[in-house]
ZAMARGU-4260 file (C-alpha; in steps of 0.2 Angstrom, whole numbers, plus 5000, padded with zeros to 4 digits):
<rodrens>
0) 5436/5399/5714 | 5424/5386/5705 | 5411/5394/5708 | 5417/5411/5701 | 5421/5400/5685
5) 5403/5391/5684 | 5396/5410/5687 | 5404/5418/5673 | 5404/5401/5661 | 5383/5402/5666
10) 5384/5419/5658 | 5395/5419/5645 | 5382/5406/5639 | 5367/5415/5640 | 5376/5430/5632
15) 5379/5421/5616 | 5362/5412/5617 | 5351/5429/5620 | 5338/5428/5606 | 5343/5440/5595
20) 5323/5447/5586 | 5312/5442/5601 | 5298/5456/5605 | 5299/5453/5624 | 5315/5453/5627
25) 5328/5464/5618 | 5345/5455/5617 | 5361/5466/5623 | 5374/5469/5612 | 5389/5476/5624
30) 5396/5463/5638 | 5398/5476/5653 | 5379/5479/5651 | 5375/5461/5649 | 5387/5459/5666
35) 5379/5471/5676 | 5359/5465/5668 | 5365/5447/5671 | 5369/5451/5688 | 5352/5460/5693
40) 5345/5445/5688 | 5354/5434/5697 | 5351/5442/5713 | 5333/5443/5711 | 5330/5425/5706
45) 5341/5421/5722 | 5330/5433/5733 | 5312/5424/5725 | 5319/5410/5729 | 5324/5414/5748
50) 5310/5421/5752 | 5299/5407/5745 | 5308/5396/5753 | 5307/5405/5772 | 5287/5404/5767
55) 5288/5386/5767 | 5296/5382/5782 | 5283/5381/5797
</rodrens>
């Protein structure tokens, strides 16, 4: 249940952080779409980091 709470604390944060005039990244103005981008991400950075990790090991 934490962890759910850290999750969704982690992006609520970044949601009202995004930069709002940044060429390279264009902030998103709906939630749902931040929600699903957010969690893209998140996977991704957790599959980089598996599999960097499993390079690593001998």
């Amino acid at each position: 249940m934490f962890w759910k709470f850290r999750q969704v604390g982690g992006a609520v944060w970044q949601y009202l952080n995004q930069p709002l005039f940044s060429e390279p990244q264009i902030a998103v103005w709906k939630p749902r779409r931040f929600w699903y981008s957010y969690k893209i991400e998140h996977l991704e950075h957790c599959w980089r980091k598996s599999a960097s990790e499993s390079h690593s090991s001998p």
